[in-house]
Each structure stands twice: as C-alpha cells, then as structure tokens.
C-alpha positions in Angstrom: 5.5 -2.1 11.6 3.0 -2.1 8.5 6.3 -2.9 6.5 6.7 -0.6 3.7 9.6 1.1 2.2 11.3 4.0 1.2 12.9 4.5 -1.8 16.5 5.1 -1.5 17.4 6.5 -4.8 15.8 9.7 -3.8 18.3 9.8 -0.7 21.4 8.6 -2.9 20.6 11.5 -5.2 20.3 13.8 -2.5 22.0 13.2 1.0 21.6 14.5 4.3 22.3 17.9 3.5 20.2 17.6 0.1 17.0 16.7 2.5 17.4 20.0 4.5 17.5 21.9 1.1 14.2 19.9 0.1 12.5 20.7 3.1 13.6 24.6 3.2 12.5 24.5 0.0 8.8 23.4 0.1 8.3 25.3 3.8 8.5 28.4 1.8 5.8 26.9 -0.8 3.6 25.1 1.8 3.9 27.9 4.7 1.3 26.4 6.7 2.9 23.0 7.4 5.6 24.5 10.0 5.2 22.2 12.4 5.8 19.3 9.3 8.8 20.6 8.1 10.1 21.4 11.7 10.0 17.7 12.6 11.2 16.8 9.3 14.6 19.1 10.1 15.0 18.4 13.4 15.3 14.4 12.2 17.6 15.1 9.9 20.1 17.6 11.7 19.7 14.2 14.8 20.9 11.7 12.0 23.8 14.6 11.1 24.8 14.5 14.5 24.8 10.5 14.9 26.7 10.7 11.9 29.2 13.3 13.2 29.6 11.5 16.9 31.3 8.8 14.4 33.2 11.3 12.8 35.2 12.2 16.3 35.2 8.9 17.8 37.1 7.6 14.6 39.7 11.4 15.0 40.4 10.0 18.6 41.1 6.5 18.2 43.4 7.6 15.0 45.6 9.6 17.4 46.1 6.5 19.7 46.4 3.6 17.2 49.4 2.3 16.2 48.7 -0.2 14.4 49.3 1.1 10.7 46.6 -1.0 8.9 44.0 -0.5 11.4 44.7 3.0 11.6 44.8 3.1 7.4 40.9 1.5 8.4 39.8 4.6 10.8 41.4 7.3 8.5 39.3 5.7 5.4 35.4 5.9 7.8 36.4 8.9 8.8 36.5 10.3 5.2 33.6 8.3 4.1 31.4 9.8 6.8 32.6 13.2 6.6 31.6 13.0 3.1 28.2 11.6 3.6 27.7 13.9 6.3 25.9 16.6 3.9 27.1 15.3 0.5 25.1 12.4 -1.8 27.0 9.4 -1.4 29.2 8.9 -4.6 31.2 5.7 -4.1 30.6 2.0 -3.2 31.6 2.4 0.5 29.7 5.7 0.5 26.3 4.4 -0.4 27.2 1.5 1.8 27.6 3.7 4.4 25.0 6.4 4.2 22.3 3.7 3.6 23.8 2.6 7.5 23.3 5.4 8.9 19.9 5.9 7.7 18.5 2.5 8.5 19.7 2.7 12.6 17.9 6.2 12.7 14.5 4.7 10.7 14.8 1.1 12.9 14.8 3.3 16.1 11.9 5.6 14.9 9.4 2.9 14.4 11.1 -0.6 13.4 11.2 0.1 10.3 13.4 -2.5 8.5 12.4 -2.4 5.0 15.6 -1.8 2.7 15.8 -1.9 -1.1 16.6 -4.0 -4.0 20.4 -3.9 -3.0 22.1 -5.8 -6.2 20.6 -3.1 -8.8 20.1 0.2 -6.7 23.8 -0.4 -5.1 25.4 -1.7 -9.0 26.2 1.9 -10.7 28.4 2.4 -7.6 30.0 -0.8 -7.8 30.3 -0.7 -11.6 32.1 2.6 -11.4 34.5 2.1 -8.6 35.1 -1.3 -10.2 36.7 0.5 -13.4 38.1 3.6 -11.6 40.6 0.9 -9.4 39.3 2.1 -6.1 37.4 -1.3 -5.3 37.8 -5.1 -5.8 35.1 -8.1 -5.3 36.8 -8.9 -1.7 36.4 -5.8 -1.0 32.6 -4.8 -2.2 32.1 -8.4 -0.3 33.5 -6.9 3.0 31.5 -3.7 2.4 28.3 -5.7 2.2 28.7 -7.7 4.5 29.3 -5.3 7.4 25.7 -3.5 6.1 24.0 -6.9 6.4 25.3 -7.1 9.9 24.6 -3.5 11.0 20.7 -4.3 10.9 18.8 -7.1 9.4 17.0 -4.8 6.7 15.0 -6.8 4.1 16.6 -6.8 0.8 15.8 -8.1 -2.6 18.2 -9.9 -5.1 17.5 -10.7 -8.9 13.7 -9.8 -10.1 12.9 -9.5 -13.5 11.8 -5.6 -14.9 9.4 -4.3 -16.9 10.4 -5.7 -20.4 10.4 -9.2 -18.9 14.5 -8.6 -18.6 15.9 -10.7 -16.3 17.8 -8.0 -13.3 20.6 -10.5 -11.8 24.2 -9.2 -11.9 27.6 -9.6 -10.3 26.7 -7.9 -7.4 24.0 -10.3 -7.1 26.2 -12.8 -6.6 28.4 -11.0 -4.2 25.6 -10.0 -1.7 25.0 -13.9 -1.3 28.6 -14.4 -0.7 28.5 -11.7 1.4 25.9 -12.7 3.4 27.8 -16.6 3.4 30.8 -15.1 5.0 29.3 -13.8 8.7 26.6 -17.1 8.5 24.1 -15.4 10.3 20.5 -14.7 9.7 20.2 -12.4 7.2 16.7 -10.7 5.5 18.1 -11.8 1.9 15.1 -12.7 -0.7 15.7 -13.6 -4.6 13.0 -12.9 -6.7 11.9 -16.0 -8.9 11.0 -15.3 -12.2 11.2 -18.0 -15.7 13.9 -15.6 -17.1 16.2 -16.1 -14.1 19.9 -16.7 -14.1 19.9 -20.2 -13.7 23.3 -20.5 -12.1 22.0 -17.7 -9.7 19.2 -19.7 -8.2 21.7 -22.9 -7.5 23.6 -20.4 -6.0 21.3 -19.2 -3.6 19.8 -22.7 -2.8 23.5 -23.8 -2.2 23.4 -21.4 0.3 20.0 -22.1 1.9 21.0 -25.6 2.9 24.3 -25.1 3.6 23.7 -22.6 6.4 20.4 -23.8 7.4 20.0 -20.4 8.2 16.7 -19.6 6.1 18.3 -17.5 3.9 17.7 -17.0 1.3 13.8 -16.5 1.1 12.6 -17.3 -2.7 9.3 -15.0 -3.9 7.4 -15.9 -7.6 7.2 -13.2 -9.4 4.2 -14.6 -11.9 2.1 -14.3 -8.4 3.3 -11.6 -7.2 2.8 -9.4 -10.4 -0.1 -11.2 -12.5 -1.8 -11.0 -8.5 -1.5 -7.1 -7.9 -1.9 -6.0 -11.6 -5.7 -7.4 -10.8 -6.0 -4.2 -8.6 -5.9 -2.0 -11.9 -2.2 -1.7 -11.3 0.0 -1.2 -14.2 2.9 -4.1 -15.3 5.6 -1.4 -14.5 4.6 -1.0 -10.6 3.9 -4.6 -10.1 7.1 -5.0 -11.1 8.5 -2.3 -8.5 7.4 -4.1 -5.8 9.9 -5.4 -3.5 10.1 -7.8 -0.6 9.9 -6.0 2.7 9.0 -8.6 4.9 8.7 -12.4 5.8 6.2 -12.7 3.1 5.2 -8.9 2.5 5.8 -6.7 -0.4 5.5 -3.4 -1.4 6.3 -0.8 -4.0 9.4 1.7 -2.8 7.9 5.3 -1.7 4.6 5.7 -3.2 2.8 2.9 -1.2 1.5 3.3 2.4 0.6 -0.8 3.1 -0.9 -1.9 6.5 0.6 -5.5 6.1 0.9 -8.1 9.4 -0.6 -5.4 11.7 -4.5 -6.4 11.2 -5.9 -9.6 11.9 -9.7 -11.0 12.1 -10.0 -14.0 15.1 -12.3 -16.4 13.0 -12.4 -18.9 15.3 -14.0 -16.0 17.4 -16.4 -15.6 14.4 -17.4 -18.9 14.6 -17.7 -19.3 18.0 -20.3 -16.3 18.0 -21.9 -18.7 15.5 -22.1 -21.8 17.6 -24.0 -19.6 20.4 -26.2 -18.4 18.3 -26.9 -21.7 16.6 -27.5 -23.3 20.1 -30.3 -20.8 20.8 -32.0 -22.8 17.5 -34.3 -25.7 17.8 -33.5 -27.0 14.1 -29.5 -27.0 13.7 -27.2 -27.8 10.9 -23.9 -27.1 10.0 -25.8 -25.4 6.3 -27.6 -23.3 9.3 -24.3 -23.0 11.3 -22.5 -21.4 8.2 -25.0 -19.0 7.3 -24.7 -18.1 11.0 -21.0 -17.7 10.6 -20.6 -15.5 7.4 -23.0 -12.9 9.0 -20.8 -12.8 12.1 -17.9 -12.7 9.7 -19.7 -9.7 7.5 -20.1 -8.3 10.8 -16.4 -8.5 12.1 -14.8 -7.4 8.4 -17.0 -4.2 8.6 -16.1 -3.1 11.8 -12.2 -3.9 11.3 -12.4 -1.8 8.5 -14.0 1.2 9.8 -11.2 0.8 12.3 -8.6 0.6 9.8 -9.9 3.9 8.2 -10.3 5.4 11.7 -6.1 4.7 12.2 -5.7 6.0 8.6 -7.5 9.1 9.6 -5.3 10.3 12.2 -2.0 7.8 11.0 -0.4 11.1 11.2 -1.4 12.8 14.8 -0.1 9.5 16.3 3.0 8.5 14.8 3.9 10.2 11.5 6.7 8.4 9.9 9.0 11.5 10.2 12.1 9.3 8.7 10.5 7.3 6.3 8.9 10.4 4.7 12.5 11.7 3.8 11.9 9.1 1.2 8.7 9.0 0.0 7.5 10.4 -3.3 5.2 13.5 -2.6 5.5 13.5 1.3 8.1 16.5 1.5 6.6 18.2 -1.3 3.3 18.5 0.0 4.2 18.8 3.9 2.2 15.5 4.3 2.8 12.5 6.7 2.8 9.7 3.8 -0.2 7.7 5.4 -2.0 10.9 3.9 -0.2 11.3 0.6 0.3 7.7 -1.0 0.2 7.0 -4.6 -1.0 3.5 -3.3 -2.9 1.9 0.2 -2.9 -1.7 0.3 -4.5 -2.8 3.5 -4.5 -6.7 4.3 -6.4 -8.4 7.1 -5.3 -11.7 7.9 -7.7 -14.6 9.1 -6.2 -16.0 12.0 -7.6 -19.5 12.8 -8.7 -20.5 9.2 -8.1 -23.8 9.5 -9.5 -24.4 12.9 -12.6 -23.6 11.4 -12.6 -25.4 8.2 -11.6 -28.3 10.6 -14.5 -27.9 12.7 -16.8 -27.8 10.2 -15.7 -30.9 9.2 -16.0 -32.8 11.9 -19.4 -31.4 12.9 -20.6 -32.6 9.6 -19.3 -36.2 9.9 -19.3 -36.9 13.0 -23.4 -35.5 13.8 -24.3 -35.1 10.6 -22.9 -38.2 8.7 -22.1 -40.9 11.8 -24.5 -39.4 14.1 -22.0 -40.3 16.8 -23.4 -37.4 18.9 -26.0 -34.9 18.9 -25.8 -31.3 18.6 -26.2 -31.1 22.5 -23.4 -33.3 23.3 -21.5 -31.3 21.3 -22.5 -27.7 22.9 -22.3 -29.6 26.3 -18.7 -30.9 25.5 
C-alpha cells in the first residue's frame, strides 16, 4: 500500500531455493531473530508449493492432451517451473516466469504491485537467448505479454542512468508491443529524459492514443532526479528510482516510502479556522490565515507523530514478510525493512488545497473587496 519495491536482481541471482540458503544462513549469525527467519521460510517453502501445484496440474493435463502443439506448450511450463522451483531463473521465459510467481504471492500478502524496470533488468536474458536460437521477438512478445496480464505490476521503460546515458533498448520497444497486443490496461510508464530515443517516445504516444487505454504513463526525469537529489541524495540513487505507482516513485530495495497512504483534510484545517475567527470581534481574511497555519502547524505535528508511531511498530502489525526477500539488509539483519531502510520518504498529501485557496478568494472579494456581505452572513450562510 505505501508503494515501494523490491529489487529483483537479488531474486534473479538467487531463486527460491537461494532465499532459504540466505535465510539459514543469517539465522545462524543473528540467533535471536527466530521468529524473523521462521516467517521468512515458511513464505518461501508457501511460494514453493504454489509453484509446484503448477508443476502437477501441467503433468496431468499432459497425459490427457492430444493436441501435439498444445501439449508441446504444457511440456515447456512444466520445465520452466521445475527449474525455477529452487534454481535462479536463467532464461527469458524463466525470469518471466519466476518474476510471476513472485508478484501473485507479494499482491496477496499486502497488495503489493510495485515491479521493476522490466526493459533493462529482463534485457541480459533476452540478449542471450536471442543469440543462443532459443527465442525470437514474437516470441519474447508473447512471453511479456502473458506477465503483463498475470497482475498489473508497475513497470518502467527507457530512463536515463547515471552517466546521463540514455537506457532504451529493443526490449523496450517490445514490452509496448507487448502490452499493444492484449489492449488492456496495463501499469506501463516511460521515463522522459532530453537524451531519449526519439523514435521511442512516438512510439509510446502512438500507443497512448490509439488504445485510449492510459498507457503509457510519461514521468520527467529532470524533476524527478534534480527534485530528490535536494534531500542530500546522491545523482546515482536518484537515478534508481523507479515508477511504482500512478505518480509514485521509489528506489528498488533500500527505500521504505509511505506514499498515498497519509493525507491531511485542509479544508478541515480551515474550517477549524473559520470557528475560531467567528469567536473574533475584528475579522479578516489576514486574521483568518494566521488562524489557519496554526491549525495547520497543529494538524502536520500530530500526523507526524502518528506516522512515527506506525513506523515504530510497522513490523508487529504487518511486516512485509515477501517484500523483505528482496530488500537490501532486511534478511541480513533479521529485520522487517520498515526498520532497516537505507532510505524513508514519508509524503502527506493536502487533500482539499484548492477548496481553500478558493475560499480565500472569495472571502477576500466578495467581503473584503465588494463588500457584498458581511462576515456574519457569511458564518450564517
């Protein structure tokens, strides 16, 4: 819900079964965090078992279908997910797969639906099944698009790195045609940046209006990076942020963001305003919105000692038990990762900002400047 995101390379480096080695691993170093690593284990060995339900369904409907390309089909996931079962994905279809799997589990846990920049992380697999002859475009195409339509994760195309290098490639152009060939909403969001691929962003317009199916989204990277590097942050991790959201971002496993989730009613704040400027005998809207920022003061301090109450016990109440998996730090240090971020962005949202400025307004014209009514036709309306 606070929509952050893991980052997948550590799972395509080292698999189920790699997680459970990770974990045995660092409950022998960090002996008192049992009931951590327990959890941790008992989510894995769950996805194992999801994974393995597939396994036999796919060996049972192979014995009954007749139909030789179909059945080719079933043979071929039935490989793919015994292989991904405890082994580090090492194909296209693989990482395809295992990255499946791993989003139903971490959408059921807690909604998670945060995925990764898909044209670059998913690329070296393409690249190499491209020249080993065990995968064409129509087929990396399919592949992606059956991903897209498993679950609606968030995932970024193009970007720009460190070096000011623009990050577009062939798969970037295949995820869009991907996406173009089931025409259905899909969390799709291209990275704007003045080194682009200029053929790239007509492609992805093209798209936008010819679906009409807001898709995909466009970000600007000069905001995005120049904006968070203001936080003391360095060029490098600005630049690792990804979309993960309508409009959210977030850098892959070392940030713990609270982003949508907190929100301050300041049309409530001003209306606390108005009742204490009717108790006044000498009333302005100056008066009003001095009234207003105290109340506003007020309501910012409290939210956040609540948001550093929810911090405080993030982890008693819902620990992100899949999402940790992939999180720089969390496994190492038996930690839910709302305890062990590299990086806490909180953002509180003003909810009725422009019924306020509005008011305002219209208290200063209309009593102030036209003097069409008074201050107490105004609290009496």
């Amino acid at each position: 819900d606070a929509h952050f995101a893991c980052d997948y390379r550590i799972g395509f480096e080292l698999g189920f079964g790699g997680f459970l080695e990770k974990i045995n691993k660092y409950r022998g170093i960090n002996p008192d965090k049992k009931d951590f690593y327990d959890a941790e284990e008992r989510c894995v060995k769950a996805i194992q078992r999801f994974i393995q339900r597939h396994i036999d369904k796919a060996a049972q409907l192979i014995e009954s279908e007749t139909r030789p390309e179909i059945k080719e089909s079933l043979v071929k996931m039935k490989e793919v997910c015994e292989n991904i079962k405890e082994n580090p994905p090492k194909t296209f279809h693989e990482a395809c797969q295992w990255t499946a799997f791993f989003n139903c589990a971490s959408r059921i846990y807690t909604r998670d639906g945060a995925g990764f920049q898909i044209d670059v992380l998913l690329y070296p697999y393409y690249e190499r099944d491209i020249q080993a002859g065990i995968l064409d475009d129509e087929t990396a195409k399919f592949l992606i698009a059956n991903l897209l339509l498993i679950d609606p994760h968030y995932y970024q195309l193009s970007g720009v790195d460190e070096n000011d290098k623009d990050m577009t490639n062939h798969l970037s152009y295949l995820v869009l045609e991907a996406a173009d060939s089931i025409n259905i909403a899909c969390n799709l969001t291209v990275r704007m940046h003045e080194n682009c691929d200029r053929e790239f962003v007509r492609k992805a317009v093209y798209y936008l209006i010819k679906n009409k199916n807001a898709w995909p989204r466009f970000c600007n990277d000069k905001s995005l990076t120049d904006g968070y590097m203001r936080n003391g942050i360095d060029k490098k991790t600005a630049r690792e942020r990804i979309a993960v959201g309508c409009n959210w971002m977030c850098v892959p496993g070392k940030e713990f963001p609270m982003n949508d989730t907190v929100k301050i009613n300041i049309a409530k704040v001003m209306e606390e305003a108005l009742k204490d400027l009717r108790k006044e005998e000498r009333r302005s809207t100056k008066r009003l919105f001095e009234l207003y920022e105290a109340h506003l003061k007020k309501a910012i301090e409290v939210t956040a000692a609540g948001i550093n109450l929810h911090l405080d016990h993030q982890w008693e109440v819902t620990p992100e038990l899949i999402m940790n998996l992939m999180m720089k730090d969390s496994i190492e240090k038996g930690e839910d990762i709302s305890q062990c971020a590299e990086l806490f962005t909180v953002g509180i949202d003003g909810a009725g900002l422009a019924v306020v400025a509005d008011s305002f307004g219209a208290l200063e014209d209309r009593v102030e400047k036209e003097h069409l009514l008074s201050w107490d036709d105004m609290f009496e309306a």
